[in-house]
DRENZA-575963 format. One record per residue (C-alpha): residue number from 1; z, y, x. Coordinates in steps of 0.2 Angstrom, whole numbers. Layout:
N
{NUM {Z Y X}};
...
END
This chain:
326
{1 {330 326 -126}};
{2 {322 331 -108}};
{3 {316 314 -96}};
{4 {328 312 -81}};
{5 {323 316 -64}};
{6 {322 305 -52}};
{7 {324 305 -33}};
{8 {307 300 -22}};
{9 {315 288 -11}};
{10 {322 296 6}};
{11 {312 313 0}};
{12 {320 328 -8}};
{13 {306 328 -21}};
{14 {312 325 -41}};
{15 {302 317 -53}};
{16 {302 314 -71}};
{17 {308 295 -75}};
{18 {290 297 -85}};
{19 {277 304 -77}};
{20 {259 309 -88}};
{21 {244 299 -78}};
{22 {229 311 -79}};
{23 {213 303 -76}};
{24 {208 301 -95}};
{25 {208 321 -91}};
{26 {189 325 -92}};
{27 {183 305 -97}};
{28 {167 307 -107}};
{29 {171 297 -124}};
{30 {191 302 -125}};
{31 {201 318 -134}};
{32 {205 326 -116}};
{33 {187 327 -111}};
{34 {189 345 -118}};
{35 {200 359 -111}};
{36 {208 360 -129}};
{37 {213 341 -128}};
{38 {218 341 -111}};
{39 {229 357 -116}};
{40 {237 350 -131}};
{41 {241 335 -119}};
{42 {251 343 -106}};
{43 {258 355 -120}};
{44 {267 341 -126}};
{45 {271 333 -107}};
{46 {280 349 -105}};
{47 {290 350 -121}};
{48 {295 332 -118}};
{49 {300 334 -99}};
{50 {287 323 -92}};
{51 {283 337 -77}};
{52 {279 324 -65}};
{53 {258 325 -67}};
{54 {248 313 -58}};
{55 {229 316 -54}};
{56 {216 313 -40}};
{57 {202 324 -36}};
{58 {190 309 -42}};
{59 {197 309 -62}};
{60 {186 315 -75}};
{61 {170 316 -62}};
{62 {168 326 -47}};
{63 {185 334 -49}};
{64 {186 336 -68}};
{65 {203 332 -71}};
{66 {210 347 -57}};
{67 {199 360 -64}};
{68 {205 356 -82}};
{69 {222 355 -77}};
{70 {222 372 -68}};
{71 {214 380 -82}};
{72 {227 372 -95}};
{73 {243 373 -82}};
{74 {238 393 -81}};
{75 {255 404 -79}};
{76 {266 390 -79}};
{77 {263 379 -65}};
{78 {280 381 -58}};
{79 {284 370 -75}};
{80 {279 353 -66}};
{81 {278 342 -51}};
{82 {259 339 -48}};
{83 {253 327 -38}};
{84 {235 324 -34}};
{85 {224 311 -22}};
{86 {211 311 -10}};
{87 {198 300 0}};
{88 {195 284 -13}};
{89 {185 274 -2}};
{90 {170 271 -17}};
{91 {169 291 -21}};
{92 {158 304 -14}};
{93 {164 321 -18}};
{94 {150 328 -9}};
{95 {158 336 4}};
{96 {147 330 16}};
{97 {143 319 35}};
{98 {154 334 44}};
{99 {168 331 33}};
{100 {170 315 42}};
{101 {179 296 39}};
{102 {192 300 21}};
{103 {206 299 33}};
{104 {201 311 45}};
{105 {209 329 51}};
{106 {191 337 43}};
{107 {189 329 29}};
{108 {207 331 21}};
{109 {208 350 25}};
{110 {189 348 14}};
{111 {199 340 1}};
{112 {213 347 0}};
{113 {207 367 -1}};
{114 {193 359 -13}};
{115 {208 354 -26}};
{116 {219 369 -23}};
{117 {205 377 -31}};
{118 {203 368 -46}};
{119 {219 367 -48}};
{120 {221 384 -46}};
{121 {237 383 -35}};
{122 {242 392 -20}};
{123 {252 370 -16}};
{124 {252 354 -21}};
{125 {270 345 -24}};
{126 {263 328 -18}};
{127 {247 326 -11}};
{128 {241 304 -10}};
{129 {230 295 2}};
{130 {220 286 -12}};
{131 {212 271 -4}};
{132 {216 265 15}};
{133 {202 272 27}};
{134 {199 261 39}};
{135 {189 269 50}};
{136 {204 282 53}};
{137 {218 279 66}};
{138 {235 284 53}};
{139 {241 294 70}};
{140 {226 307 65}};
{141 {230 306 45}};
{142 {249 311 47}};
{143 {246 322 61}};
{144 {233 332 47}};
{145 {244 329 32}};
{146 {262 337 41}};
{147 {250 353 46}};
{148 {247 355 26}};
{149 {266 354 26}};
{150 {269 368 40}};
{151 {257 377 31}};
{152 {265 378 14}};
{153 {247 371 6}};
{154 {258 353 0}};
{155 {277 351 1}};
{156 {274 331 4}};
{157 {263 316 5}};
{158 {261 299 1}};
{159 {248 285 -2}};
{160 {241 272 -14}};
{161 {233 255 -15}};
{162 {240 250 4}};
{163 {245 234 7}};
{164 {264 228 15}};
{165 {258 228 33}};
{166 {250 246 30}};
{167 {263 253 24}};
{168 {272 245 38}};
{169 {262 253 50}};
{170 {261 270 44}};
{171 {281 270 45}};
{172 {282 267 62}};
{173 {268 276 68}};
{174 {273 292 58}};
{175 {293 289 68}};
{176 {283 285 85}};
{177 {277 304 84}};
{178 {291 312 76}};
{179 {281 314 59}};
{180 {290 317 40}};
{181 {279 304 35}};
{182 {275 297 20}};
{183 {286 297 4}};
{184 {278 288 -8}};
{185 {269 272 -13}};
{186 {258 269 -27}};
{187 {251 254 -33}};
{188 {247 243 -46}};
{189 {262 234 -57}};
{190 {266 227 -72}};
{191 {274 213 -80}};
{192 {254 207 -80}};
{193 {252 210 -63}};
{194 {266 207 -52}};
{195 {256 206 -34}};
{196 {265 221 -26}};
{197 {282 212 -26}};
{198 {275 197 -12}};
{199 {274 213 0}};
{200 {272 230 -5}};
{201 {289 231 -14}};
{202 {299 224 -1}};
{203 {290 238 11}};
{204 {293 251 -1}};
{205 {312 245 0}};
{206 {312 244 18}};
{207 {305 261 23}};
{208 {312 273 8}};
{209 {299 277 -3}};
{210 {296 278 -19}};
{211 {285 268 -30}};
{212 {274 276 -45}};
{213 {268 259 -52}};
{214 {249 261 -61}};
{215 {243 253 -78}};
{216 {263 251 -79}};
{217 {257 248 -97}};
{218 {241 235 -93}};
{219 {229 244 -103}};
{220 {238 243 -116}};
{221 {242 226 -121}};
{222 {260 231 -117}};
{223 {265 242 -128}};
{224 {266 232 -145}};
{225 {249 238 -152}};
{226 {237 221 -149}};
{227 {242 205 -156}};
{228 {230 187 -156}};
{229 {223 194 -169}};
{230 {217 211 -161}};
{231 {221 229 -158}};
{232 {218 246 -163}};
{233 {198 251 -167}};
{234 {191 263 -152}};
{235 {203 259 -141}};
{236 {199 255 -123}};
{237 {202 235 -124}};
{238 {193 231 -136}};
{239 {179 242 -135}};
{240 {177 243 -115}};
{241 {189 228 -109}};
{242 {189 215 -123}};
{243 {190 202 -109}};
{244 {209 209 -106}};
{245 {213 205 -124}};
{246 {204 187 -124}};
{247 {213 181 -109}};
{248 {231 190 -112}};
{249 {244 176 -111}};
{250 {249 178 -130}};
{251 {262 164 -129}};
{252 {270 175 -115}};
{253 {267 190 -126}};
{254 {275 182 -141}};
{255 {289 176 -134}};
{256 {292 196 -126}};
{257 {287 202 -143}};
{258 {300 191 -151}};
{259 {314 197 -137}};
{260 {311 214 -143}};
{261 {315 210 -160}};
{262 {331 202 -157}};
{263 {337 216 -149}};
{264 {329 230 -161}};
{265 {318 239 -149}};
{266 {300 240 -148}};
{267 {288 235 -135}};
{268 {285 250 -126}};
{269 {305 254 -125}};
{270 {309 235 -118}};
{271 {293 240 -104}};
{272 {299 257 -100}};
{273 {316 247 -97}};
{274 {310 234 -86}};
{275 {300 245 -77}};
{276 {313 260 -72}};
{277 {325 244 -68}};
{278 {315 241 -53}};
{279 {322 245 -37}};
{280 {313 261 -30}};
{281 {304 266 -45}};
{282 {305 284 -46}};
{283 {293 287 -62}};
{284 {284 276 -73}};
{285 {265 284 -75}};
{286 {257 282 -91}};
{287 {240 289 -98}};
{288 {240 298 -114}};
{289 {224 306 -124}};
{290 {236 316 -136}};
{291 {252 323 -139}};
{292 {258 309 -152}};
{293 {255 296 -134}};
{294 {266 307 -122}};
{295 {280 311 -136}};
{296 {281 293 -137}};
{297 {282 288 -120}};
{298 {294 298 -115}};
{299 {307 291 -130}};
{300 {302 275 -125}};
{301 {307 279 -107}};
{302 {324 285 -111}};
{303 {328 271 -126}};
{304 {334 257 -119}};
{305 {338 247 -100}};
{306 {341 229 -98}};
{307 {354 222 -92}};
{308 {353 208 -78}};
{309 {354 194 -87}};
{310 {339 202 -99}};
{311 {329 207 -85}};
{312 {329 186 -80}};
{313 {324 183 -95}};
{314 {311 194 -96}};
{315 {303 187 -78}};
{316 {304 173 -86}};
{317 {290 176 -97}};
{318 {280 184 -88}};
{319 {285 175 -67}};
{320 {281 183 -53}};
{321 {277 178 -36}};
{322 {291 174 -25}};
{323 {296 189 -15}};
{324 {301 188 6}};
{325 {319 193 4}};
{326 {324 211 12}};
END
């Protein structure tokens, strides 16, 4: 069975209910450091319908994860929706002091024909402001983006890691100059992190966009694999992030786990649920390093939704901070 599209907010833009999160594309260490494994990876995304691909030209190193991806997508890139990112504030792509604030007119058309080229595409389905640049007015950023829309070199934009009164403003500065504007929001959330519903959520309502939450899983510690007792050897917890594990609220966790069980699903499926309950959310984004990740995923994504009354129950375990009402 196929993943079901979804709807990017206002946009025309369909996406898979499951997208395939690609910055283990190229990581030194993982199975998709190596063309062969990234292959096998988006082999499987395909077969399984999770086309919506998510990158950023900083994943894997200097671009790594594009150039992969281009290689690997080869002869079928009509097959998927790819989304990429530019201008994180902490990265230096090298593109140089000409290239200007990550924001700017100069340094997105850098970027941008920079990741067209490892990607080996003539357009890029949705192209993300990674990080706020605060150096550049958002009047100059859409005014660069909608010329890469005129131009046939991305079909839409959106951004990642604003905050409410960002997104805010690039709203109404993007209908002050008759701009598309933005489509999308991507930030962090999860039943572990719950932050973007005090004002980034409602935003997202407010405005139309879609949301793509990231580390919709939390590392990990929500799919059913890690228990007080530990988790799977090599994986990234417990060898990079151990901290993530010891502080985990495991009465929460149980409690979740033991909801699961009463209803017979897993973990993952009851996640996926919660998740693609949430207003807005167009595609859930997960990473996977092999076929056997991404063929689960996507069967959690489709398995199971809660209904209202489950969905309190489930905030109840894991609370979040109280919304302003929309």
């Amino acid at each position: 069975m196929s993943v079901a599209l979804r709807r990017v907010g206002k946009s025309g833009l369909l996406v898979s209910e499951v997208g395939l999160g690609c910055n283990n594309f190229g990581r030194p260490g993982t199975r998709t450091e190596t063309l062969d494994g990234t292959t096998a990876v988006l082999d499987a995304a395909i077969e399984h319908g999770v086309v919506f691909l998510d990158t950023a030209d900083m994943y894997g190193g200097q671009g790594r994860s594009e150039t992969l991806m281009g290689e690997a997508l080869a002869g079928r890139r009509d097959q998927v929706v790819l989304a990429t990112k530019f201008g994180h504030r902490s990265v230096d792509m090298g593109y140089g002091a000409a290239a200007g604030a990550k924001g700017s007119r100069a340094y997105i058309r850098r970027a941008v024909d920079a990741s067209l080229a490892r990607l080996r595409t003539d357009w890029i389905d949705l192209y993300q402001l990674h990080t706020p640049d605060p150096e550049t007015p958002f009047e100059e950023t859409l005014d660069a983006l909608d010329d890469l829309v005129r131009e046939g070199k991305i079909r839409y934009y959106g951004h990642s890691n604003l905050t409410g009164w960002q997104i805010a403003e690039a709203h109404l500065t993007a209908g002050a100059r008759i701009r598309s504007g933005f489509v999308s929001s991507q930030n962090q959330f999860s039943l572990l992190e719950r932050d973007a519903e005090r004002e980034v959520l409602p935003a997202v309502r407010r405005f139309g966009l879609g949301f793509f939450p990231y580390f919709p899983l939390y590392n990990g510690l929500l799919t059913g694999k890690f228990t007080r007792e530990g988790g799977p050897e090599g994986s990234r917890i417990m060898s990079q992030r151990r901290h993530l594990w010891e502080n985990a609220p495991w009465d929460a966790l149980d409690a979740y786990r033991a909801f699961c069980g009463a209803r017979g699903i897993t973990m993952l499926e009851a996640t996926f649920g919660w998740l693609l309950s949430q207003p807005a959310v167009s595609s859930v984004i997960a990473g996977a390093t092999s076929p056997e990740q991404v063929s689960s995923n996507a069967a959690a994504g489709a398995a199971w939704r809660p209904t209202d009354d489950e969905v309190a129950e489930i905030d109840g375990f894991f609370p979040g901070p109280d919304a302003p009402a929309v």
